[in-house]
N, C-alpha and C positions, 0 to 999 in steps of 0.2 A: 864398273860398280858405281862411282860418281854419278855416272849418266844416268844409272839408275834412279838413284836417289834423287835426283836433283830438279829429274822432270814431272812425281805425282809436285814437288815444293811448290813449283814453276806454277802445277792446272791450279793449286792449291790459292794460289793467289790470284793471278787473272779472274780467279769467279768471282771472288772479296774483293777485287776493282773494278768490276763488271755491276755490281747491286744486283745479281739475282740472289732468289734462293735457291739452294742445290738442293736443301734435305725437305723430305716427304714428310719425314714419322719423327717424331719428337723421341730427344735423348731420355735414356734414361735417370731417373730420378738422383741416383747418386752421380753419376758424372755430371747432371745442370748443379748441384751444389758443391763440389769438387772443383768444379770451372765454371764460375760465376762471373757472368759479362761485367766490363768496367760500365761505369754509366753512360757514355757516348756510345759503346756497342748496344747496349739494351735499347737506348733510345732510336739507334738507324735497326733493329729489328723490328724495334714497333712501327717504324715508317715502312717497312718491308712486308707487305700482304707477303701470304703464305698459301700452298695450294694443297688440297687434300689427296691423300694418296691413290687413292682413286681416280683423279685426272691425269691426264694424258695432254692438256695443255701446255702450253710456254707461257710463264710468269709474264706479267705484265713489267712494265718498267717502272721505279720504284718512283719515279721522275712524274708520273702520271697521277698520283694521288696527292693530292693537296693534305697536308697537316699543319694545326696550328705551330706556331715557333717552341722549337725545346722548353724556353725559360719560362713560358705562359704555367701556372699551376694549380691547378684545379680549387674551386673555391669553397674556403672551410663549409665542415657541413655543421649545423647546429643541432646539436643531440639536447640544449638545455631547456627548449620548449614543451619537449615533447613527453620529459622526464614528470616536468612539470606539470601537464595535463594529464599523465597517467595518473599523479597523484592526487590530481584534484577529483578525475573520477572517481578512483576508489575511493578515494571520502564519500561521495557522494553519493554511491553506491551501500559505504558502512553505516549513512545515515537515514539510507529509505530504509535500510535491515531493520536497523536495532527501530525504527518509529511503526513498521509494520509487523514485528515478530519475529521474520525469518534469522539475524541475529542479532545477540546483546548488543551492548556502548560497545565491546573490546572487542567484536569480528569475530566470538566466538560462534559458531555454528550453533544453533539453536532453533532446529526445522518449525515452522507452522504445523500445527496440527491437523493432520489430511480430516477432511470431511466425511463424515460415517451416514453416507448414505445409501444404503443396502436395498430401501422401500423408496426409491426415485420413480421408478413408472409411477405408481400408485399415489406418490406425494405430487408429481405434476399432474395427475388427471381435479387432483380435490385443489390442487392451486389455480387450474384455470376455471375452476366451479366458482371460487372465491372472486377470481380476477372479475368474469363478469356479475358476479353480485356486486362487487363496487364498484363498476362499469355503469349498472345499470341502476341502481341503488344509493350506496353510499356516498361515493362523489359527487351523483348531484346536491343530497342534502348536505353536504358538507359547505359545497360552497353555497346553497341558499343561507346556509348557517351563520356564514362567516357574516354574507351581507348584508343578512336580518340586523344583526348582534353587533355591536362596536366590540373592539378590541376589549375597554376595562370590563366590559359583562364577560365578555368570552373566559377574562383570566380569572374573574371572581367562583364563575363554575366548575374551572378545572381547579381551583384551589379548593371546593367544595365536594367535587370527588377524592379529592389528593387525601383529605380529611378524613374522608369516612374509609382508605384502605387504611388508616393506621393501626387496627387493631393486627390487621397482617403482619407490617412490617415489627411491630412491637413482640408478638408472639416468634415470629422467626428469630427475630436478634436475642433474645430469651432461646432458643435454642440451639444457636448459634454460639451460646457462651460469650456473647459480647453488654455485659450490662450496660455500660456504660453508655454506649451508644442506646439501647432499649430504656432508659432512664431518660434521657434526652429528647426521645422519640416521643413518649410520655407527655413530659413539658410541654412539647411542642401541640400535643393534641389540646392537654386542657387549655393552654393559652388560645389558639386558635379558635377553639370551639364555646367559649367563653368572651372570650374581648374580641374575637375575630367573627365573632355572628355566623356561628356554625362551620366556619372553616371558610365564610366567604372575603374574608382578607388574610393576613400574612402579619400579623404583629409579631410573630415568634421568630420566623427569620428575619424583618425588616429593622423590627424597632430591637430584637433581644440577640441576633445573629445567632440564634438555635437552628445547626442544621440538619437539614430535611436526608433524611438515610431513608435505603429503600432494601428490601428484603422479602421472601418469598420464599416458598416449600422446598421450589425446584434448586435454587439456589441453598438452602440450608442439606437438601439431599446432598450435590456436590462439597457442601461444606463438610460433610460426615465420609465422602469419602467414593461418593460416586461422579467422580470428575467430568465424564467422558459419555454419551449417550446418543442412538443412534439421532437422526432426524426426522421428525414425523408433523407434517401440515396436518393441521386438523379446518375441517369445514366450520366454516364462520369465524374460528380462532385467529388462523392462519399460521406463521410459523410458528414452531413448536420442536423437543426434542420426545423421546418417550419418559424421559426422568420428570421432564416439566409435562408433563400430562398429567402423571400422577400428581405433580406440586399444586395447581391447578386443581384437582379432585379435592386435593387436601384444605386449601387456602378459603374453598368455600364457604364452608360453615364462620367460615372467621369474620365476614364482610358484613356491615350492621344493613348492608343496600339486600341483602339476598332475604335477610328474616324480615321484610315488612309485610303484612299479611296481607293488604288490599294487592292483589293481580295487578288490579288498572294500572296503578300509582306505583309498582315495583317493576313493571315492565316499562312505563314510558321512563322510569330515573335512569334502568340501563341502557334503552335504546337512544339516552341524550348524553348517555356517558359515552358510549361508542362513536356518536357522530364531532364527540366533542373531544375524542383519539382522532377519529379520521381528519378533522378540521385540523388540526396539528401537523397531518405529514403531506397535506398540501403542496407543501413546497421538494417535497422529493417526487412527482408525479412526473416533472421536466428530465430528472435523472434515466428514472426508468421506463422514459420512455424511449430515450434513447440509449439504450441499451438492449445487447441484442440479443441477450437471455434474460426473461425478468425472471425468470423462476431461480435460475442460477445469482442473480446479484440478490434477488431477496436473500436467499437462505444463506450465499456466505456473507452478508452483511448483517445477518441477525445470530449468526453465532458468532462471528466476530465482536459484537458486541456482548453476547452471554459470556463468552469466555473473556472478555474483559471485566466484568463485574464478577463474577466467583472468583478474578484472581483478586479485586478488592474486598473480597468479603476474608481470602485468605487472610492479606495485608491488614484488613482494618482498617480501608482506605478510604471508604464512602463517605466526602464530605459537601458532594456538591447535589447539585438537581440533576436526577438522571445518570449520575456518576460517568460524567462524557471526558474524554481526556482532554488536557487543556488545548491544546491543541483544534478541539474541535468546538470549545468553549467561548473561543473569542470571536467577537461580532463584529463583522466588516466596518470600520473606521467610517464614520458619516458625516460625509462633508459639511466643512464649516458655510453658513450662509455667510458672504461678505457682509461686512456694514457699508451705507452708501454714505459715496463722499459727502463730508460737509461743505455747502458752496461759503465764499468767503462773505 
């Protein structure tokens, strides 16, 4: 019975002074945490390739593989950079939300409003009707316009259109329930149209800092309660919703440019008011034209801007030109011309 016993003790260690490995298949899970190797066993296991049960090979010798020395220990990892850039993302991500819509300051979800375009065949066939009338048309008198015309003519005549919609903006803000603002509006006309020679300077904002609001049918509809309306291109208009179609029907009779009774003289004021909008968006031509939907950047770049302003018309917000967010308000920093040295 000794002999017995004494000889598996005997194989039992020759193999543990030999460096092979005897076992195929790994222990089971309670007996490795049962009998958990000291640290010098663990570490000549790691030095100890293993073969899969599968093979029919003889181990290699444990002697054969190079490893670096026990005490070497692997070198810290740094979790604090990257902790750090996650969070600098997500700011940055909370602050394109809340500046474009999709959400508030606090990250709360607050989806953009999907586009209601149900009439898009039909609205892109009448936008590329548009595209080349001002392809072919407008653009170029826009720029014969600009280079006819020094800039102060240019601004004297769009402050002489700006004039004559005030009866618009005046009757909207009047139904709009905002007097005070329609009071203001007011002032601004008779001063203008008075000490500003028909509207062609700006005494009321420059010298009295009376400011210029802007208001409209379409806009007073959504104020009453029709927020939301499909989108509809109209020929020569150009973008449009159906609510402002109607605003537009409505705002007509309001305009002192549409009752002048000579044709001649009421046709060429609008067609010098039009080239003198197109002369204006000049500088967004480079946009869209590199862009590789223009039908798609007009339209959600013009309701994005309507739905910016009915949400000020909500607020009571309108106090600037064009009611643009500040953001889009401030004009490129323009370099200072050095002064030249003085020689001594």
């Amino acid at each position: 019975m000794p002999r017995l016993i004494s000889t598996p003790l005997l194989l039992l260690t020759l193999s543990g002074c030999a460096g092979q490995a005897v076992r195929a298949d790994a222990a089971p899970a309670r007996e490795s945490a049962a009998t958990a190797p000291a640290p010098q066993e663990a570490r000549a296991q790691q030095d100890t390739p293993t073969v899969d049960a599968g093979a029919a090979a003889v181990t290699p010798p444990a002697t054969s593989v190079t490893q670096p020395p026990a005490s070497a220990a692997p070198p810290p990892v740094a979790t604090a950079p990257a902790v750090t850039s996650d969070a600098a993302v997500e700011a940055a991500e909370t602050d394109f939300d809340a500046i474009y819509g999709q959400t508030d300051a606090a990250g709360n979800g607050a989806a953009t409003p999907a586009v209601f375009d149900p009439w898009e065949p039909m609205n892109r066939r009448i936008h590329a009707f548009n595209l080349a009338v001002d392809r072919a048309l407008m653009r170029p008198l826009a720029h014969a316009y600009t280079a006819a015309l020094p800039a102060p003519v240019r601004t004297g005549i769009s402050n002489v259109f700006d004039n004559l919609g005030t009866p618009v903006t005046f009757v909207n803000l009047l139904l709009q329930g905002r007097p005070g603002e329609a009071a203001e509006t007011l002032g601004r006309f008779l001063v203008n149209t008075t000490i500003g020679i028909g509207g062609l300077f700006d005494p009321a904002g420059k010298k009295l800092k009376m400011h210029r609001h802007s208001a409209d049918l379409g806009r007073t509809f959504a104020r009453w309660g029709w927020r939301e309306s499909r989108y509809l291109e109209l020929p020569f208009f150009g973008p449009s919703t159906l609510r402002d179609a109607f605003g537009k029907a409505g705002d007509y009779p309001l305009s002192p440019l549409n009752h002048i009774e000579q044709d001649r003289t009421r046709v060429g004021l609008q067609a010098l008011q039009a080239v003198d909008l197109r002369a204006g968006l000049l500088s967004l031509d480079t946009l869209r034209a590199s862009a590789p939907d223009d039908y798609t950047l007009t339209r959600d770049a013009w309701l994005a801007r309507r739905r910016y302003l009915i949400d000020n018309d909500r607020k009571h917000a309108d106090e600037g030109v064009d009611a643009l967010p500040p953001y889009l308000m401030d004009a490129p920093a323009v370099p200072e011309t050095p002064e030249p040295a003085q020689q001594p």
